[in-house]
N, CA, C and O atoms as a DFTB+ gen file, in Angstrom:
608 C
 N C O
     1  1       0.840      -1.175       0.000
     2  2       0.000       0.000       0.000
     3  2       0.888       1.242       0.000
     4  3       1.790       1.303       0.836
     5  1       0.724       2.139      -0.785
     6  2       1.477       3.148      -1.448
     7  2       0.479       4.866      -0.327
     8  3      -0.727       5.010      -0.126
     9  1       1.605       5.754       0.094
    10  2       0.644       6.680       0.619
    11  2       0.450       6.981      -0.546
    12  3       1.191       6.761      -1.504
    13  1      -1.326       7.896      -0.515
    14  2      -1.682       9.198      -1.427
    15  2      -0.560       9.748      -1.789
    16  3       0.029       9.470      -2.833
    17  1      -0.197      10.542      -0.976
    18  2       0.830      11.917      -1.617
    19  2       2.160      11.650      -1.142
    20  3       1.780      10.916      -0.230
    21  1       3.309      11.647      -1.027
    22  2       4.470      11.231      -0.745
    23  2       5.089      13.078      -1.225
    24  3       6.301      13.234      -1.078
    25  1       4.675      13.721      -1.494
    26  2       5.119      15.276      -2.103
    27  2       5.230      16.129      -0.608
    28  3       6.081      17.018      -0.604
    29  1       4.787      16.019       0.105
    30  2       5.174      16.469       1.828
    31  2       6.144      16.545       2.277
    32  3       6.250      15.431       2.790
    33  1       7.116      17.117       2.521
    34  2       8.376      17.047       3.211
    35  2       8.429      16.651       5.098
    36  3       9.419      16.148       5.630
    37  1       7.651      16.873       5.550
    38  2       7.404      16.660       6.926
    39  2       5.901      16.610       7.417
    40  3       4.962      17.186       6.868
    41  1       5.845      15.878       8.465
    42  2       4.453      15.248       8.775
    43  2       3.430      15.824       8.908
    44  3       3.844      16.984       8.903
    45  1       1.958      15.915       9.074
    46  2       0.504      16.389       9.124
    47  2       0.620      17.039      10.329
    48  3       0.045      18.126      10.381
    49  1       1.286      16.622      11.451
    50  2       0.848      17.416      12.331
    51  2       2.020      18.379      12.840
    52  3       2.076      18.916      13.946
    53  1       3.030      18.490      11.697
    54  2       4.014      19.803      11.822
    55  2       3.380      20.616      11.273
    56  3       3.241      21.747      11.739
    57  1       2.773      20.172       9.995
    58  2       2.411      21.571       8.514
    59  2       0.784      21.856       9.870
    60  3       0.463      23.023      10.094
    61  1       0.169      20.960      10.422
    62  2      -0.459      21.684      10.919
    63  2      -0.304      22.455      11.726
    64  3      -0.734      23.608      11.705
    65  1       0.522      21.795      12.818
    66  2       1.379      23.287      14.118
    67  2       1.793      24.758      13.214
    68  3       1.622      25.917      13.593
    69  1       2.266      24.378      12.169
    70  2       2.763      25.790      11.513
    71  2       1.210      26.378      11.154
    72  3       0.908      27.434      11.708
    73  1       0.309      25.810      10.342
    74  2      -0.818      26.734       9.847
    75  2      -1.354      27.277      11.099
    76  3      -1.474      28.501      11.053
    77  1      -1.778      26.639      12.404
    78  2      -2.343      27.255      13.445
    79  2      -1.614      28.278      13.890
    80  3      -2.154      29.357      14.132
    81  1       0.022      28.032      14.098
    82  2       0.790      29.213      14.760
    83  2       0.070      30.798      14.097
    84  3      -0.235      31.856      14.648
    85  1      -0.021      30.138      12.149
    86  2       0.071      31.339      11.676
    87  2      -1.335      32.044      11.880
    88  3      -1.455      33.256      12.056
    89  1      -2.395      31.127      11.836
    90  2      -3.803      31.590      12.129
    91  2      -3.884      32.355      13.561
    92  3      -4.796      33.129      13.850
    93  1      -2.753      32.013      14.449
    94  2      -3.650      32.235      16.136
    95  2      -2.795      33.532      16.012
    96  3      -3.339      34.446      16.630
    97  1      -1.177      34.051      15.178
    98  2      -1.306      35.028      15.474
    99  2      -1.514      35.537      14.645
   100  3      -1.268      36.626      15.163
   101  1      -1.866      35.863      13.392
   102  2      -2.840      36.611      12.403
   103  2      -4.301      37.172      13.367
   104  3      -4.798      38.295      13.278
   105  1      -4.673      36.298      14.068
   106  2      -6.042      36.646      15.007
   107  2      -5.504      37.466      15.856
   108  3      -6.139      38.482      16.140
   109  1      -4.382      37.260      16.384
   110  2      -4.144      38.214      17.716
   111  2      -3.450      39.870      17.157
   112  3      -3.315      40.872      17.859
   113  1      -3.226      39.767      16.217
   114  2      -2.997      41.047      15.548
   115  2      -4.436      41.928      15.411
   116  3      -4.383      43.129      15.674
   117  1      -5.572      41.395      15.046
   118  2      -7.012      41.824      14.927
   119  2      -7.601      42.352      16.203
   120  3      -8.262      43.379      16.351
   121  1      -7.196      41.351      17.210
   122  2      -7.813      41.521      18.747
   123  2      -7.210      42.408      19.560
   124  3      -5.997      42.413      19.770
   125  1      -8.329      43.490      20.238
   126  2      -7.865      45.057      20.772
   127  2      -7.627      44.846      22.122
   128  3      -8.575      45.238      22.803
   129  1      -6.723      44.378      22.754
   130  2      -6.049      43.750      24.243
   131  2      -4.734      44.046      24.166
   132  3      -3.816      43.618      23.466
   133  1      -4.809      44.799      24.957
   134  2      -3.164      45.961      25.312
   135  2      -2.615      44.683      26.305
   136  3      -1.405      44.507      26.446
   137  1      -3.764      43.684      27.075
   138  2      -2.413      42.731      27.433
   139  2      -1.601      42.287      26.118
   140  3      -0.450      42.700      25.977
   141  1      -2.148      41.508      25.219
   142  2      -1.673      40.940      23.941
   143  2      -0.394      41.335      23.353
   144  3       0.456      40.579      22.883
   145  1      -0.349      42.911      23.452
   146  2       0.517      43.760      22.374
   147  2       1.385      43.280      22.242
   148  3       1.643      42.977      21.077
   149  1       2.414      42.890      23.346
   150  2       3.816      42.750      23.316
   151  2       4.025      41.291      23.671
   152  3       4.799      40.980      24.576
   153  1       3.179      40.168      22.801
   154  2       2.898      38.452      23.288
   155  2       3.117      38.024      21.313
   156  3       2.539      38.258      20.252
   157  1       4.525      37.171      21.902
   158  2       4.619      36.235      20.452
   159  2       4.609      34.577      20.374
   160  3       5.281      33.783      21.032
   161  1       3.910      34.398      19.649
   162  2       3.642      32.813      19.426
   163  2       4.862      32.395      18.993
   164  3       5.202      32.786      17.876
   165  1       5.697      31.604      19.684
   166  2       6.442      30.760      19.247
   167  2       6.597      29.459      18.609
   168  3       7.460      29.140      17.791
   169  1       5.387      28.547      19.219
   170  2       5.229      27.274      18.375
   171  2       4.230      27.214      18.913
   172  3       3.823      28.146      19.606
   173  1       3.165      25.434      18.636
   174  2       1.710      25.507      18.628
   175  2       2.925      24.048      18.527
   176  3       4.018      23.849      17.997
   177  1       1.604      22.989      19.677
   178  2       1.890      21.963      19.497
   179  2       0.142      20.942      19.568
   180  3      -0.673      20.809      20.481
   181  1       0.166      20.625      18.721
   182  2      -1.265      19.982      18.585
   183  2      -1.113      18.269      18.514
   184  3      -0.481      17.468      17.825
   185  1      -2.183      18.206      19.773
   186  2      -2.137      16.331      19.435
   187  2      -2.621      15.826      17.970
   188  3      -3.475      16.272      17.204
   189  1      -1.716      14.689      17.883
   190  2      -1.875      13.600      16.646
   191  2      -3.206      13.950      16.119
   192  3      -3.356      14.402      14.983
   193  1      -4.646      13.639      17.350
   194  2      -5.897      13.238      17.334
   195  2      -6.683      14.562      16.886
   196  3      -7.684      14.518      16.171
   197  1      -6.070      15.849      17.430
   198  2      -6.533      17.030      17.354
   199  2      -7.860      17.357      18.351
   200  3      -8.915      17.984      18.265
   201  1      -7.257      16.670      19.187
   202  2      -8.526      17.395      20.559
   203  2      -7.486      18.572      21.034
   204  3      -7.921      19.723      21.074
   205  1      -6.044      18.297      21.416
   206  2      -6.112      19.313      22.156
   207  2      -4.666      20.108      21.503
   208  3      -3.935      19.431      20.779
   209  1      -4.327      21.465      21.777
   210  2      -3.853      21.808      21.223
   211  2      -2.691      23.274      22.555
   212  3      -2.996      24.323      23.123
   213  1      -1.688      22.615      22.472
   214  2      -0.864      23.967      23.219
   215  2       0.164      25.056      22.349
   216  3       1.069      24.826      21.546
   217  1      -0.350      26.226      22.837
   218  2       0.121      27.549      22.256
   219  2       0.730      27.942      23.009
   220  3       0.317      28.227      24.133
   221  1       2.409      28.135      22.442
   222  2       3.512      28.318      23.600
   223  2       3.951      29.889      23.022
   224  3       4.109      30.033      21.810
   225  1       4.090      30.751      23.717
   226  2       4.267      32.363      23.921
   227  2       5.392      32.609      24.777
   228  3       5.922      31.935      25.661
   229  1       5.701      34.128      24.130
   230  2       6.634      34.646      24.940
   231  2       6.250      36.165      25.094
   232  3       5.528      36.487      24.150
   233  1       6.511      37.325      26.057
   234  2       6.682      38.305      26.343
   235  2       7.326      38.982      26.556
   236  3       7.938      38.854      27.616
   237  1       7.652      40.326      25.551
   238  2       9.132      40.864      26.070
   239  2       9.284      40.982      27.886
   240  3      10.450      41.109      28.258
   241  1       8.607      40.961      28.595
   242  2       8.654      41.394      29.715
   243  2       7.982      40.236      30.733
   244  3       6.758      40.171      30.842
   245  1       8.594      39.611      31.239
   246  2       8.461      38.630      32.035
   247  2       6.899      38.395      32.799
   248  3       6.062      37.504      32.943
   249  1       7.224      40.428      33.326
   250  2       6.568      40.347      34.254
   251  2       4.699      40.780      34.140
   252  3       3.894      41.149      34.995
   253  1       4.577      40.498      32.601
   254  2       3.476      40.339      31.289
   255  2       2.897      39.358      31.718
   256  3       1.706      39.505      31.994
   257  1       3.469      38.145      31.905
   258  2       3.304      36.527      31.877
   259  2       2.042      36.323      32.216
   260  3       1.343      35.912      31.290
   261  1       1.520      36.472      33.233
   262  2       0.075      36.044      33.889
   263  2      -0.895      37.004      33.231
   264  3      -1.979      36.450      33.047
   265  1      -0.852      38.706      32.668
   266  2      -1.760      39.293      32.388
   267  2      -2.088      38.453      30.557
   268  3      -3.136      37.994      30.104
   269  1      -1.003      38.533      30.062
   270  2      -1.139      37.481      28.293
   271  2      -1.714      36.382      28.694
   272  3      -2.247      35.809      27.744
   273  1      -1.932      35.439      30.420
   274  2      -2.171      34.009      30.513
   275  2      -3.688      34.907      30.565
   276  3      -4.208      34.570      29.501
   277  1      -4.514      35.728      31.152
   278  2      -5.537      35.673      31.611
   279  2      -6.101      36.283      30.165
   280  3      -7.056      35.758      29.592
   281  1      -5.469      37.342      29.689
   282  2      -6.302      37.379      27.984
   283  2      -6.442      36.563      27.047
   284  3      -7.337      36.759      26.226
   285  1      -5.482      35.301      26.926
   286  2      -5.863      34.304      26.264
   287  2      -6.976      33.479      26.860
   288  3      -7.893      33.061      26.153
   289  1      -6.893      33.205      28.350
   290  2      -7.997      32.948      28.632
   291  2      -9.151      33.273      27.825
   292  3      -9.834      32.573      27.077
   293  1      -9.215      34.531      28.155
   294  2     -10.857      35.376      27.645
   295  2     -10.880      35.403      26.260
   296  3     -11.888      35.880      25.739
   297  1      -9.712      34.870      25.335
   298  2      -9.763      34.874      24.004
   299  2      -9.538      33.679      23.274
   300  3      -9.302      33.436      22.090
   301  1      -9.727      32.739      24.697
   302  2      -9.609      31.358      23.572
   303  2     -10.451      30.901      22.604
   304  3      -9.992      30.434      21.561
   305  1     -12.020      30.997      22.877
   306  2     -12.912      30.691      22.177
   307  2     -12.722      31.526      21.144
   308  3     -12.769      30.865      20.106
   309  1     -12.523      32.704      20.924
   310  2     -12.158      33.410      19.755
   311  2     -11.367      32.691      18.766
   312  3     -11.630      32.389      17.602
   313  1     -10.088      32.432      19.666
   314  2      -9.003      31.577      19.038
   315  2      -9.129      30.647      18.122
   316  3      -8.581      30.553      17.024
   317  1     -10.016      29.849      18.735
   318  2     -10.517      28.110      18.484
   319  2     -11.420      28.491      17.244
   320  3     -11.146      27.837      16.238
   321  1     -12.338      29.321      17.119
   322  2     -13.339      29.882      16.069
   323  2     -12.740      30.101      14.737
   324  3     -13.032      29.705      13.608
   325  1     -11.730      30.924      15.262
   326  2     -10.542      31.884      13.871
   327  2     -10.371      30.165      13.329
   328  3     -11.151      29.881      12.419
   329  1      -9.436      29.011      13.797
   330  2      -9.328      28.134      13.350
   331  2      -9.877      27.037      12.992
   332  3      -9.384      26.138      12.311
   333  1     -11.302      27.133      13.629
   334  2     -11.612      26.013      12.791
   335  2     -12.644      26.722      11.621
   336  3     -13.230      25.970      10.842
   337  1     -12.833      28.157      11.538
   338  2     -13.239      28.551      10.172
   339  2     -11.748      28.360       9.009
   340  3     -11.763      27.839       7.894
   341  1     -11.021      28.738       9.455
   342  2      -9.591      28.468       8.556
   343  2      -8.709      27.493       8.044
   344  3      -7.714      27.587       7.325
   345  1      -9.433      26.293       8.699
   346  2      -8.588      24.823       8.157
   347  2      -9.434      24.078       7.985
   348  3     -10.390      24.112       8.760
   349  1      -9.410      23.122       6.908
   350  2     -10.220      22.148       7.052
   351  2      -9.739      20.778       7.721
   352  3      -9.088      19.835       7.271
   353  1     -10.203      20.986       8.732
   354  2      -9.686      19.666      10.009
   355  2     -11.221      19.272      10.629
   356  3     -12.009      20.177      10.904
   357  1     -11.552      17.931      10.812
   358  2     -12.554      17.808      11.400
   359  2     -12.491      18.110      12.629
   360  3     -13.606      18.362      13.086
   361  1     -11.352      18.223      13.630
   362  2     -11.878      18.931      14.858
   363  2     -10.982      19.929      15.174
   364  3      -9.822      19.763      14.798
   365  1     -11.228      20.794      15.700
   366  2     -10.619      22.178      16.273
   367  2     -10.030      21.662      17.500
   368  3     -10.674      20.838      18.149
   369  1      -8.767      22.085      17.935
   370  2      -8.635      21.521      19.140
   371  2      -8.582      23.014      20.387
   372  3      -8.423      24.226      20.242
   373  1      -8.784      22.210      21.441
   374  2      -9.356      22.807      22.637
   375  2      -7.522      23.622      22.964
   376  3      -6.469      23.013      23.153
   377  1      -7.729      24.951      22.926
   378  2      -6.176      25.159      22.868
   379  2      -5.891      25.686      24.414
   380  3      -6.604      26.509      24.989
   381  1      -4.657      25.026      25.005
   382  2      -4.358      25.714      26.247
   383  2      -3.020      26.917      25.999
   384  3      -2.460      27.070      24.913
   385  1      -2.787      27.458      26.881
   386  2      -1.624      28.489      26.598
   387  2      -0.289      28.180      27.901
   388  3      -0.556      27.749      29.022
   389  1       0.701      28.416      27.564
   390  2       1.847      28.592      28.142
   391  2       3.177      29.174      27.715
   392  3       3.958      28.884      26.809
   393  1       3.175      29.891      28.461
   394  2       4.511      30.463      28.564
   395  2       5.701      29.985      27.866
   396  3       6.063      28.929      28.385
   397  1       6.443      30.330      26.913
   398  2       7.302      29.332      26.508
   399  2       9.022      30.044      27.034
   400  3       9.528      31.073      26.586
   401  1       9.634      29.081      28.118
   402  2      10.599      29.725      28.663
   403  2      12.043      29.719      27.929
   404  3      13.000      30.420      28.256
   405  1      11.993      28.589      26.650
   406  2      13.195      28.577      26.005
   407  2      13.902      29.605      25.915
   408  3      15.065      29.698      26.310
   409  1      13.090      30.670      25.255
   410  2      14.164      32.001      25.041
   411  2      14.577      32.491      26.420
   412  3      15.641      33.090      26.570
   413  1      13.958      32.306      27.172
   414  2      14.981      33.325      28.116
   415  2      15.798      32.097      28.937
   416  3      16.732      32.386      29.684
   417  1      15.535      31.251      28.815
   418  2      16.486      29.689      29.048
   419  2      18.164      30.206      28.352
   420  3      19.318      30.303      28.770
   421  1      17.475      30.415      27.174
   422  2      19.198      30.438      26.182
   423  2      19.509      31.714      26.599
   424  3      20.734      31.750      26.717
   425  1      18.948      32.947      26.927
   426  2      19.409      34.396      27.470
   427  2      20.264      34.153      28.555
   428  3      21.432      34.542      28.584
   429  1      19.598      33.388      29.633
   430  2      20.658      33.058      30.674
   431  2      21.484      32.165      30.405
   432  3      22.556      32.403      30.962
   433  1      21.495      31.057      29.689
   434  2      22.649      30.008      29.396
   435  2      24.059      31.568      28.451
   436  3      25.145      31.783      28.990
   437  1      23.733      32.161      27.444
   438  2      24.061      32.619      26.491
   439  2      24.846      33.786      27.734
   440  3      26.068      33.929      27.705
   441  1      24.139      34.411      28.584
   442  2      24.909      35.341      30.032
   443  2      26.250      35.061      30.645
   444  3      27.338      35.608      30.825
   445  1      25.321      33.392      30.983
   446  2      26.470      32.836      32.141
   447  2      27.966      32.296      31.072
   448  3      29.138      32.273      31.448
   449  1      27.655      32.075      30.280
   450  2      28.533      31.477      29.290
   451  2      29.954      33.001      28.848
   452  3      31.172      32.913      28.695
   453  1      29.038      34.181      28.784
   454  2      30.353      35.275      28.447
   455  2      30.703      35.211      29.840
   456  3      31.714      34.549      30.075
   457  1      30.043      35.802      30.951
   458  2      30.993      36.061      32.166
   459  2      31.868      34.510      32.408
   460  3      32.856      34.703      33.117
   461  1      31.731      33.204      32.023
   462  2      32.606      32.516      32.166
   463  2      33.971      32.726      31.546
   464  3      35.121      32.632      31.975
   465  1      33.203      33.178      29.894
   466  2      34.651      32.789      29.099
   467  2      35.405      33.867      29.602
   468  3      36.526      33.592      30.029
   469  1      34.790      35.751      29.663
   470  2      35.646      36.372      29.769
   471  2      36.159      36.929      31.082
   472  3      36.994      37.820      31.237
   473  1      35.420      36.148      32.109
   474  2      36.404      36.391      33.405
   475  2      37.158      35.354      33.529
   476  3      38.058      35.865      34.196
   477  1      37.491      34.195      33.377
   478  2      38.251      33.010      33.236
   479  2      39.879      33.337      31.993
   480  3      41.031      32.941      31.814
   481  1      39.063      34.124      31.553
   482  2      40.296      34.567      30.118
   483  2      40.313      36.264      30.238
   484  3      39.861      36.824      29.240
   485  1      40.606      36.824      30.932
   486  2      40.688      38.464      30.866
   487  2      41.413      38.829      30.012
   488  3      41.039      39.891      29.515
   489  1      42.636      38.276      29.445
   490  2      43.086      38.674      27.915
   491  2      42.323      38.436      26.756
   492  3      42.859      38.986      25.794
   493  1      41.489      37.956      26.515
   494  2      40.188      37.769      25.460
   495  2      39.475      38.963      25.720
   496  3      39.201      39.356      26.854
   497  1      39.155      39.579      24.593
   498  2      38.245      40.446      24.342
   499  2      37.346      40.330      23.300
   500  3      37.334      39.186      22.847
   501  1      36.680      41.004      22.820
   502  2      35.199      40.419      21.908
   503  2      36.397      40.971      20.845
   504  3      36.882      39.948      20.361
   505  1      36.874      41.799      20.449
   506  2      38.079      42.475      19.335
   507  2      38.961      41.317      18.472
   508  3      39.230      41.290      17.271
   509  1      39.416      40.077      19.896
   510  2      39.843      39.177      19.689
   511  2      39.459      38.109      19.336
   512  3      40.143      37.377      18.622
   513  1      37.934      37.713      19.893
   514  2      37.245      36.686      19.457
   515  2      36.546      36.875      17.827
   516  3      36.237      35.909      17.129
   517  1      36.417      37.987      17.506
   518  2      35.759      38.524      16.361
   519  2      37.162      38.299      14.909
   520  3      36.882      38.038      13.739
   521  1      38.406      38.470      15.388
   522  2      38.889      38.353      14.677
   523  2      39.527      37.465      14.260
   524  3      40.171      37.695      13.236
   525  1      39.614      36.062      14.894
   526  2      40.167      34.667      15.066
   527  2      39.331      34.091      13.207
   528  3      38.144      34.064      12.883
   529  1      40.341      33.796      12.552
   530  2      40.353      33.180      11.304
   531  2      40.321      31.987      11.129
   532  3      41.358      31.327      11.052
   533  1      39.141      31.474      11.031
   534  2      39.063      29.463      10.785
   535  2      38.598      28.890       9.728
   536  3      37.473      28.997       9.240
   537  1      39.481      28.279       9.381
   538  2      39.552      27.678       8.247
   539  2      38.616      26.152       8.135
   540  3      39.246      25.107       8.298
   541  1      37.708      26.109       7.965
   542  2      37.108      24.809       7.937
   543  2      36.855      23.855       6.114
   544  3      36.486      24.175       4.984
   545  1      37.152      23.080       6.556
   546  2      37.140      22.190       5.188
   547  2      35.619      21.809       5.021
   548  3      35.347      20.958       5.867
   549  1      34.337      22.180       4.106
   550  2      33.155      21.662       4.651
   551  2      33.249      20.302       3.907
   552  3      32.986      19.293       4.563
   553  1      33.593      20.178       2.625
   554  2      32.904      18.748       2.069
   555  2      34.179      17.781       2.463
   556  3      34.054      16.789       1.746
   557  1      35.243      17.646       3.211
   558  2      36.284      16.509       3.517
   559  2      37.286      16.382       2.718
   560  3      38.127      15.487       2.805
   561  1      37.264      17.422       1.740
   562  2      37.878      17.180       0.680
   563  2      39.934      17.473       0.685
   564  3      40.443      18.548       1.002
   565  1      40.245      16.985       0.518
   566  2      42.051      17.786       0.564
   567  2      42.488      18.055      -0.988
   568  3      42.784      17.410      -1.994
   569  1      42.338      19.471      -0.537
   570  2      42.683      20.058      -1.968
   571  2      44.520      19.767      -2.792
   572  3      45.035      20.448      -3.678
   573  1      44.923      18.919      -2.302
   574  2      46.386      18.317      -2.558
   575  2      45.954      17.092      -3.201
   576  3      46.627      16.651      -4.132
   577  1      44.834      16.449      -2.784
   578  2      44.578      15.346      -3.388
   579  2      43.713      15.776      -4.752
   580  3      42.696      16.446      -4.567
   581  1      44.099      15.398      -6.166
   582  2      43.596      15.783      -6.831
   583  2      43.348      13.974      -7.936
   584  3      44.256      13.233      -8.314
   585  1      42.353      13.854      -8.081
   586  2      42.158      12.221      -8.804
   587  2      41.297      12.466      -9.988
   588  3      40.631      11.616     -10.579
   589  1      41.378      13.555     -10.223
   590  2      40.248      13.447     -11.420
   591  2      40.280      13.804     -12.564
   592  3      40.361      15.015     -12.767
   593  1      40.247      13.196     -13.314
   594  2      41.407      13.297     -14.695
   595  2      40.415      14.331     -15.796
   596  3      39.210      14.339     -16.050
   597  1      41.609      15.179     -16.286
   598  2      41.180      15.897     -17.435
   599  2      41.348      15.746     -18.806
   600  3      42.382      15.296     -19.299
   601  1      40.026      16.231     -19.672
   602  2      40.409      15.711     -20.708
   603  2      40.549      17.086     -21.855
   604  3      39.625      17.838     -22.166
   605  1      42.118      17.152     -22.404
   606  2      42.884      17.954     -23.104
   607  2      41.894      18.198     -24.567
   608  3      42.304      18.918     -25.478
C-alpha cells in the first residue's frame, strides 16, 4: 500500500502546528487587548488526534506573563473559532496556553557562558574573538589530493 501523496516534506501534524501558529497570530494582531501587544507565538503543538492543542508564547517582559495568561484565557474561544473557520480539520482543538521559557532559558545560558569565558580569560576580548580566522574544510575534501582526470 502506497501513501496518497508522498510530495510532503514533513508530517501532518508539523504543517499543521505551523498553519495554526500562523492563524492564532494573524487573530491576535485583529484583537484590541493591550495585554496581547507585546505576546509572540512561538510554536503551537497539537495532538496527533486534534482534541487538544498547546500555544507556547513569549513576552518581552516577564513580568506580562500572567496578564497574556488571563487574555488568552478570555480569548480562547475566539481563538478556536478563527481556526476552525480556517482549516479544514474535522476537529478544532481545545487550545491551552503557556509560557514558553526557552528564550529566556538560552538568554541566561548565552549570560552565564560570556561572564565565564571572559572572566576566566581576561586577555580575550570580543576584538579578539571577532577576529580569530578558521579555516574549515566543509565537504572533507584535501585540496592536494587531486584524482580526477582531465580531458585535453
Amino acid at each position: 500500500m502506497t501513501r496518497r501523496n508522498q510530495s510532503h516534506r514533513y508530517p501532518r501534524t508539523a504543517r499543521l502546528n505551523e498553519l495554526i501558529r500562523e492563524i492564532v497570530a494573524s487573530e491576535l494582531e485583529r484583537i484590541d487587548d493591550d495585554r496581547l501587544s507585546d505576546v509572540a507565538i512561538t510554536s503551537i503543538d497539537v495532538e496527533s488526534d486534534l482534541r487538544r492543542g498547546v500555544v507556547w508564547f513569549d513576552t518581552y517582559d516577564p513580568a506580562d506573563d500572567d496578564d497574556a495568561l488571563a487574555a488568552f484565557d478570555d480569548h480562547r474561544y475566539r481563538l478556536q473559532r478563527a481556526i476552525g473557520a480556517q482549516t479544514r480539520v474535522k476537529r478544532t482543538p481545545i487550545l491551552e496556553f503557556r509560557v514558553d521559557q526557552a528564550i529566556r532559558n538560552g538568554e541566561r545560558i548565552e549570560a552565564v557562558l560570556r561572564t565565564v569565558t571572559y572572566s576566566d580569560h581576561p586577555e580575550v576580548d570580543d576584538a579578539d574573538v571577532d577576529d580569530v580566522d578558521v579555516d574549515v574544510d566543509v565537504d572533507n575534501t584535501d585540496p592536494d589530493d587531486d584524482d580526477t582526470e582531465v580531458d585535453d
